[in-house]
C-alpha positions in Angstrom: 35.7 37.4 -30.7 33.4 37.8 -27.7 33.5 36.8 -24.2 30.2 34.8 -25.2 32.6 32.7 -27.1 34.9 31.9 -24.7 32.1 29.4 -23.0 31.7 31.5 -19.8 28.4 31.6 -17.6 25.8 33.6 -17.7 26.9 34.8 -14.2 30.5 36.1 -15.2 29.1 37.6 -18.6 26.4 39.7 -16.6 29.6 41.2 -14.3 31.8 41.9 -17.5 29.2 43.9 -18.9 29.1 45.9 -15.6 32.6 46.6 -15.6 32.5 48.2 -19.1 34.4 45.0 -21.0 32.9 44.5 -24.3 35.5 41.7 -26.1 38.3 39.9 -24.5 41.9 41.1 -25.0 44.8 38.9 -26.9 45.7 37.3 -23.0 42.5 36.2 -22.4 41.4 35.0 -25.8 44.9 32.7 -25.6 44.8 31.6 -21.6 41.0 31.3 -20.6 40.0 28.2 -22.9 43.3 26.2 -21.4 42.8 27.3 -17.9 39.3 25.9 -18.7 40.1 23.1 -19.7 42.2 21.9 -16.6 46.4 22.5 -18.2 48.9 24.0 -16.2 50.2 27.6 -17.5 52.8 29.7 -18.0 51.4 32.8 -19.6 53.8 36.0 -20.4 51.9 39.0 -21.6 52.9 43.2 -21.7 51.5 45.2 -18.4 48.4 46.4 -18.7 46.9 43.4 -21.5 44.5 42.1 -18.7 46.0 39.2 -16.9 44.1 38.9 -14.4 40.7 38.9 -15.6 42.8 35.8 -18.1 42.9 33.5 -15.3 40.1 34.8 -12.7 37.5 34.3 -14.9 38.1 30.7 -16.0 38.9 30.2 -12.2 35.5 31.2 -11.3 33.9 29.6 -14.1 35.3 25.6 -12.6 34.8 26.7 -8.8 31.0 27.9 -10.1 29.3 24.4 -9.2 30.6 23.9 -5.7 29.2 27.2 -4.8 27.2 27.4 -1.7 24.9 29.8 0.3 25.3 27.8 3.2 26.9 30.3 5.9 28.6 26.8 7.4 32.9 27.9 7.1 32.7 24.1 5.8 30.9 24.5 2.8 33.2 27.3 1.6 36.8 26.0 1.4 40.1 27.7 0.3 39.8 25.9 -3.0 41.8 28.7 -5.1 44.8 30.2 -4.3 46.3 33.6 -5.8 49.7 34.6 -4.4 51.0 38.1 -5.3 54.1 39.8 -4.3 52.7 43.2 -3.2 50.1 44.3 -0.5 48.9 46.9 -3.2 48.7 44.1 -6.0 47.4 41.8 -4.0 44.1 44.2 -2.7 43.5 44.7 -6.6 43.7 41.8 -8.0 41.1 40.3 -5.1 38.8 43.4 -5.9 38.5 42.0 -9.4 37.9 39.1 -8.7 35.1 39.9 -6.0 33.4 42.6 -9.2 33.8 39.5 -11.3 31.9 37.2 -8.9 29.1 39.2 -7.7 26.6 37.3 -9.3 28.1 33.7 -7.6 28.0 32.2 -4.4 31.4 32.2 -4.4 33.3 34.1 -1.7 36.9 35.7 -1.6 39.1 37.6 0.6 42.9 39.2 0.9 45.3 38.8 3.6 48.6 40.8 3.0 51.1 42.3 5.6 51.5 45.5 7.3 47.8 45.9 9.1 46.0 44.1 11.9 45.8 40.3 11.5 43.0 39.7 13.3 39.9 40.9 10.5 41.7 38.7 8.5 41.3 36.1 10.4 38.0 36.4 10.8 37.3 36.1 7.3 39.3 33.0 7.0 37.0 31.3 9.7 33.7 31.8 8.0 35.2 30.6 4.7 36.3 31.8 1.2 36.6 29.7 -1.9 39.7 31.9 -3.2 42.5 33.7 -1.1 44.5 36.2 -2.3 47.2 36.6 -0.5 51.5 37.9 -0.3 53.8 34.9 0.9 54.7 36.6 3.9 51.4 37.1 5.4 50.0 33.8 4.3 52.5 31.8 6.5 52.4 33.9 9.2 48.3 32.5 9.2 49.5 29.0 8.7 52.1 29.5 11.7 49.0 30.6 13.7 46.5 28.0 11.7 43.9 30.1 10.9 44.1 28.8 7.1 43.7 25.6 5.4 45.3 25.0 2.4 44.7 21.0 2.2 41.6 21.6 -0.2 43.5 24.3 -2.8 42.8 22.9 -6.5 43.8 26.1 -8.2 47.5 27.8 -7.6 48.4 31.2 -9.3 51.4 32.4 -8.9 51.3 36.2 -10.4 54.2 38.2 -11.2 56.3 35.3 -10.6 59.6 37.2 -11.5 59.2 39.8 -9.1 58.6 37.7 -6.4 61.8 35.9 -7.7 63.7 39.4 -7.7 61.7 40.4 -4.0 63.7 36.9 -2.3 60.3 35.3 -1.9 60.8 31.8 -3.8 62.1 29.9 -0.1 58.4 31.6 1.3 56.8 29.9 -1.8 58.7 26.8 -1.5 57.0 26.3 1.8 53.7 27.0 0.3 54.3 24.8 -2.5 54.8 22.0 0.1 51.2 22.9 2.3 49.1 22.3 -0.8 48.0 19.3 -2.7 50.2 17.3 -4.9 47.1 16.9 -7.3 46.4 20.9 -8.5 46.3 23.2 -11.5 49.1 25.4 -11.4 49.2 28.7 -13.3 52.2 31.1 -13.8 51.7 35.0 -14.9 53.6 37.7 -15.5 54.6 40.5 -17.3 58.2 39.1 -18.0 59.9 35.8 -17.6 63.7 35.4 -17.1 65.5 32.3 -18.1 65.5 31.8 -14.0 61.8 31.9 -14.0 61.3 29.5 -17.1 63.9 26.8 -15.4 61.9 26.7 -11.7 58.3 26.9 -13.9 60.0 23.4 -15.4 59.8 22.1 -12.1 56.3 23.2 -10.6 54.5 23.1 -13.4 53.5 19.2 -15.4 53.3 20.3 -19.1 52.3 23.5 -19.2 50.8 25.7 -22.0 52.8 28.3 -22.6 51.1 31.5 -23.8 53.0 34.8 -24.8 51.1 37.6 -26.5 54.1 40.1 -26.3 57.6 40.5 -27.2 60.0 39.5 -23.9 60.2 43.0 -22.3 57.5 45.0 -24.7 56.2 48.0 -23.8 52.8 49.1 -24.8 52.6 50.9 -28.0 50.3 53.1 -26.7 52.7 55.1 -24.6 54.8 58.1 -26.1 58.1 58.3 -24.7 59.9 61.5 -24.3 62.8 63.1 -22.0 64.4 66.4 -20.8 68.5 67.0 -20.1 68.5 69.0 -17.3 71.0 69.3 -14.4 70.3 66.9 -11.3 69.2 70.0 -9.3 67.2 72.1 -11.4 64.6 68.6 -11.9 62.3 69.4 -9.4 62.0 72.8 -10.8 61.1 71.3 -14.6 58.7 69.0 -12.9 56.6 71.6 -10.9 56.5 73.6 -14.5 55.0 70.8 -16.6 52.5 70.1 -14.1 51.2 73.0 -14.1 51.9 74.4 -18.0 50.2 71.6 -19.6 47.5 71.5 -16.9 48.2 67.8 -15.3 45.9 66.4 -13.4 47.4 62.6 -12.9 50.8 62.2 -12.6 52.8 59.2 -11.1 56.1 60.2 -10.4 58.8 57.7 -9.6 62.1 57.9 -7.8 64.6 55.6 -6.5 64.4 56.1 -2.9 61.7 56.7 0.1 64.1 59.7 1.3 63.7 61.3 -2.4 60.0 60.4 -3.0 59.5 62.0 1.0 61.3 64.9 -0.4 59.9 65.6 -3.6 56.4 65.8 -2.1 56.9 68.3 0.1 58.6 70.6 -2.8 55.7 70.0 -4.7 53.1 70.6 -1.9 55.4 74.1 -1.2 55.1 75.0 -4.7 51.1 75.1 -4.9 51.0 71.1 -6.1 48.1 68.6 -4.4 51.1 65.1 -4.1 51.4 62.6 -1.5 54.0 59.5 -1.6 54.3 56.3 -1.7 56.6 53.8 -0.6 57.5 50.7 2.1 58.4 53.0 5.1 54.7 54.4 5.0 51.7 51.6 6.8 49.7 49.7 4.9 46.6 52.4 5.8 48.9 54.8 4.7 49.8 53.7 1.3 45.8 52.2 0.7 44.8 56.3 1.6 47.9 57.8 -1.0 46.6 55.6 -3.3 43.1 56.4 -3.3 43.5 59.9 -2.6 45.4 59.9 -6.3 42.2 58.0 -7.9 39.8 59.8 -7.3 41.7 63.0 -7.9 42.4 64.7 -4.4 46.1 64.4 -5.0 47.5 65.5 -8.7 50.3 63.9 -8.0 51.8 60.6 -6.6 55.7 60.3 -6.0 57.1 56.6 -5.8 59.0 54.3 -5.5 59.4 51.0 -7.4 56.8 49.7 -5.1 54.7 51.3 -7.8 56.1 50.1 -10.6 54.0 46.9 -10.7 50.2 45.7 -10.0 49.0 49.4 -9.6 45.4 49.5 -11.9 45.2 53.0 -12.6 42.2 53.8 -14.8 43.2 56.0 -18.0 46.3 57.2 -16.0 47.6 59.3 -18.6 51.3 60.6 -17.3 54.3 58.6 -15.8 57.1 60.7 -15.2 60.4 59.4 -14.4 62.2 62.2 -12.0 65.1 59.7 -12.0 65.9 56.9 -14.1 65.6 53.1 -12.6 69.4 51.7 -12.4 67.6 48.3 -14.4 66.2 49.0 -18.3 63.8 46.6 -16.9 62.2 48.7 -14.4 61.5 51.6 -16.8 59.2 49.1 -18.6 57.1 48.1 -15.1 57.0 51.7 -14.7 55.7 53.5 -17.8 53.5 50.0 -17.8 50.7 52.0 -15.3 50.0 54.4 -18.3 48.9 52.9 -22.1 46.2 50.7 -20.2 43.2 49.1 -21.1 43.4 50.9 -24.7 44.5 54.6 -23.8 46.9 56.2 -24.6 49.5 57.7 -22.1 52.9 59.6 -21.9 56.2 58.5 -20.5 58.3 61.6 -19.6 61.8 61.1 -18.5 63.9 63.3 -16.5 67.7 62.6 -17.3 70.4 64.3 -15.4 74.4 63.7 -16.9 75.2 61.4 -14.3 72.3 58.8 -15.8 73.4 58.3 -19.0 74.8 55.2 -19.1 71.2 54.4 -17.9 69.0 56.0 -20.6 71.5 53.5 -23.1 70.7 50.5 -21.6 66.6 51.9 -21.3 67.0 52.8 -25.2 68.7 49.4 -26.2 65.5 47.5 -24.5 62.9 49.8 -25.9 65.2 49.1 -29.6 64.6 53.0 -30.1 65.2 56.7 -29.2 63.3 58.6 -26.6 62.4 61.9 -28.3 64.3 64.8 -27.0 62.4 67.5 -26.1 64.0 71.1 -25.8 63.9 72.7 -22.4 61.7 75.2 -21.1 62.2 78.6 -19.5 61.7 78.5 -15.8 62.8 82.2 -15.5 61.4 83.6 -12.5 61.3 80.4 -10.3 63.3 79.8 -7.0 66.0 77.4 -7.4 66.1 74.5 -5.0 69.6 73.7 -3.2 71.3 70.1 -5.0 70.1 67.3 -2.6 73.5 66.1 -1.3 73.3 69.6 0.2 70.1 69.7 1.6 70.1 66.3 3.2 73.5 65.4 4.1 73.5 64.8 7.5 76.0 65.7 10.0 77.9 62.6 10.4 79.0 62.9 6.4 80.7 65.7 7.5 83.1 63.9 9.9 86.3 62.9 9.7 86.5 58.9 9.8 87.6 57.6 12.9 91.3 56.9 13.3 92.4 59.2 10.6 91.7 62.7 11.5 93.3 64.1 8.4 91.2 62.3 5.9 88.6 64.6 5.5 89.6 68.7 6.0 87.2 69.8 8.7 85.4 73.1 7.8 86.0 76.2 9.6 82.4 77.4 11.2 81.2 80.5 10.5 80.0 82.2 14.2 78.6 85.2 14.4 80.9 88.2 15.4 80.9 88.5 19.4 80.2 91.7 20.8 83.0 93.8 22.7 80.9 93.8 25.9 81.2 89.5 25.3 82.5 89.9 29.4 80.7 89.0 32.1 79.7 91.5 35.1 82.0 89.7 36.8 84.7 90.6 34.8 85.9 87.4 33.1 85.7 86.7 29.1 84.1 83.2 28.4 85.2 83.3 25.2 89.4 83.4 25.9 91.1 80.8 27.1 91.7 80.5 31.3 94.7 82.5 32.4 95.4 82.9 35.8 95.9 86.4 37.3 99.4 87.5 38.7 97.8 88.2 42.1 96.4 85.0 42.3 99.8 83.4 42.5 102.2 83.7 45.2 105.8 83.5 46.0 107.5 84.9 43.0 104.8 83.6 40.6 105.3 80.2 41.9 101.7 78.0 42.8 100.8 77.9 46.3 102.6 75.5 48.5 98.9 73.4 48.9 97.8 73.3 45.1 101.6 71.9 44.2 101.2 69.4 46.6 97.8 68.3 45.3 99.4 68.5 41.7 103.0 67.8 41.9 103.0 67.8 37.9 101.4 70.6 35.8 99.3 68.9 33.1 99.3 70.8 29.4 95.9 71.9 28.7 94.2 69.9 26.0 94.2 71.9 22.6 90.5 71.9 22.3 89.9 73.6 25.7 91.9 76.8 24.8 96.1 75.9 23.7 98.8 74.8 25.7 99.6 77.1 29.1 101.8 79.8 28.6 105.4 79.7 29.6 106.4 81.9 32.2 
């Protein structure tokens, strides 16, 4: 079928042609004629099968005849509403929808978290017909009522079980309650949990429920394929098969921002363009990683699971796993930014002894093998020092407090001191104190003033030199 069959205006056919899009895709053969046709939805599809064009389109195509050219903030009211729960999802999924309503009247905008507030505001005053928008940011506009969400006939809720898993659903509560009790309320994702199914039963009336894909499927475009290698000799494998089989996109994930900070700058010190990813870096930060790795400045981009959803990365065509997700579920997010939009693309996995109870529970979900592939000879490359080594800091070396045995403290290595380690005075700094026998006076005994300042002699602490010598 053709998007020509699917009813839709001239308008939106003229701007699906522009992006390249030549027949709909099994999502949005399945959810656009419902949407259209006013139901509430819960639609569950793989990553990567075009969900948002599924529910953009037909939102454009009913919010087509209120459109105005007025420039009066009236005439243009928040009638749509797309909530996300990434900043990076969210800026992609309102940049399709702007490509797909060039040809309307129609206006739309993004708020998310992590940069100024104040363009967005602006925005919001001289009107948009659909808001895309994170939880978080959106109420922090309603706190300081720049937004209006009493005229919202659409609601889309977009990978509704990550915001579940994120802690957003009391944010979206509050939403829920701002908005009109008469709407169309649509629910997509990649995956829906039992969880998600139960609270869908109470927001949504009757809702069509669409799914094109297995519970869980990954696309069967990707190959999927690991390594055994030891935990520290990974970041050795990866910089080789970057640059043996000539990689030129590559979205590494990791588990943590310390580990995706790290891994960059090995890569960088061993001759490879990366730059990182993750929630500790600003929002300007992560937008200019991001679109440093489209357009091919960077080879590679390390992440973390921040990545693992919503990213639109055109013909990306390697995910490499540096270290397995502790959730089967994740993997699937994450090889989901390769195997897009009809390419084909290649999961590599990285698996170290300590994660294979891991790749079982990855291999159960996918209901096969990943193939094993035989490792390569890095001969000749410098080996890089196990992480718990290179990072630990100084307080993991400490004994816990209150039980000074617990941990045996190591012995530190100094330098050997030079013989000449006196000082032109005379006295050694590096011995402990020891009075001289002329300093003292009547037979040895302390002079009659110092006892009578100190009637008791105090035991020098252990740690400033050992107890004083008996006489």
């Amino acid at each position: 079928m053709s998007f020509e069959s699917l009813g839709l205006l001239p308008e939106l056919l003229r701007a699906i042609s522009d992006q390249g899009y030549t027949e709909p895709t099994p999502i949005q053969l399945k959810a656009i004629p419902p949407v259209l046709a006013k139901h509430d939805m819960m639609a569950c599809a793989q990553t990567g099968t075009g969900k948002t064009a599924g529910f953009a389109l037909p939102i454009l195509q009913m919010l087509a005849p209120m459109q105005s050219a007025s420039p009066s903030p009236a005439r243009h009211p928040i009638r749509a509403l797309i909530l996300t729960p990434t900043r990076e999802l969210a800026a992609q999924v309102e940049e399709n929808v702007a490509a797909y309503s060039k040809y309307l009247t129609l206006r739309s905008t993004v708020v998310f978290g992590g940069v100024d507030i104040n363009p967005q505001i602006k925005a919001l005053r001289a009107g948009v017909e659909v808001l895309v928008a994170t939880p978080g940011r959106l109420l922090d506009h309603v706190q300081q009522k720049t937004v209006n969400l009493t005229q919202v006939q659409i609601l889309v809720l977009d990978e509704a079980d990550r915001m579940l898993d994120m802690g957003f659903m009391p944010d979206i509560k509050r939403i829920l309650a701002l908005l009109p009790a008469e709407r169309q309320s649509l629910l997509f994702s990649a995956t829906f949990s039992d969880e998600i199914k139960r609270l869908a039963n109470q927001m949504l009336r009757n809702p069509v429920s669409i799914e094109v894909a297995r519970r869980n499927a990954p696309t069967d475009l990707v190959t999927h394929r690991m390594y055994e290698v030891d935990a520290d000799r990974k970041g050795l494998l990866l910089a080789h098969l970057i640059k043996s089989r000539d990689m030129q996109q590559v979205l590494v994930f990791v588990r943590t921002k310390r580990d995706a900070n790290r891994l960059m700058r090995e890569l960088v010190r061993d001759g490879v363009p990366a730059t990182a990813i993750h929630s500790d870096r600003t929002q300007g930060e992560r937008m200019q990683a991001l679109e440093d790795f489209k357009n091919g400045t960077m080879k590679v981009m390390v992440a973390t699971d921040i990545a693992a959803r919503g990213l639109d990365i055109e013909q990306l065509p390697f995910v490499i796993n540096f270290e397995l997700p502790y959730a089967a579920e994740d993997y699937i997010h994450r090889i989901g930014r390769t195997g897009r939009a009809g390419s084909p693309g290649e999961a590599i996995s990285l698996v170290c002894s300590d994660e294979k109870r891991m790749l079982d529970d990855i291999e159960r979900e996918l209901k096969r093998k990943l193939e094993r592939l035989p490792m390569p000879e890095l001969a000749g490359a410098r080996p890089r020092a196990p992480r718990h080594h290179e990072e630990r800091s100084a307080s993991e070396h400490r004994a816990p407090r209150g039980n000074l045995h617990a941990v045996p403290a190591a012995k530190p290595v100094h330098a050997a001191k030079p013989a000449h380690a006196a000082s032109a005075g005379g006295f050694d700094f590096s011995k402990p104190y020891e009075p001289k026998p002329s300093s003292l006076t009547n037979g040895g005994a302390a002079p009659a003033s110092t006892t009578a300042r100190a009637p008791m002699r105090r035991q020098t602490a252990a740690l400033l030199g050992g107890h004083a010598k008996k006489s």
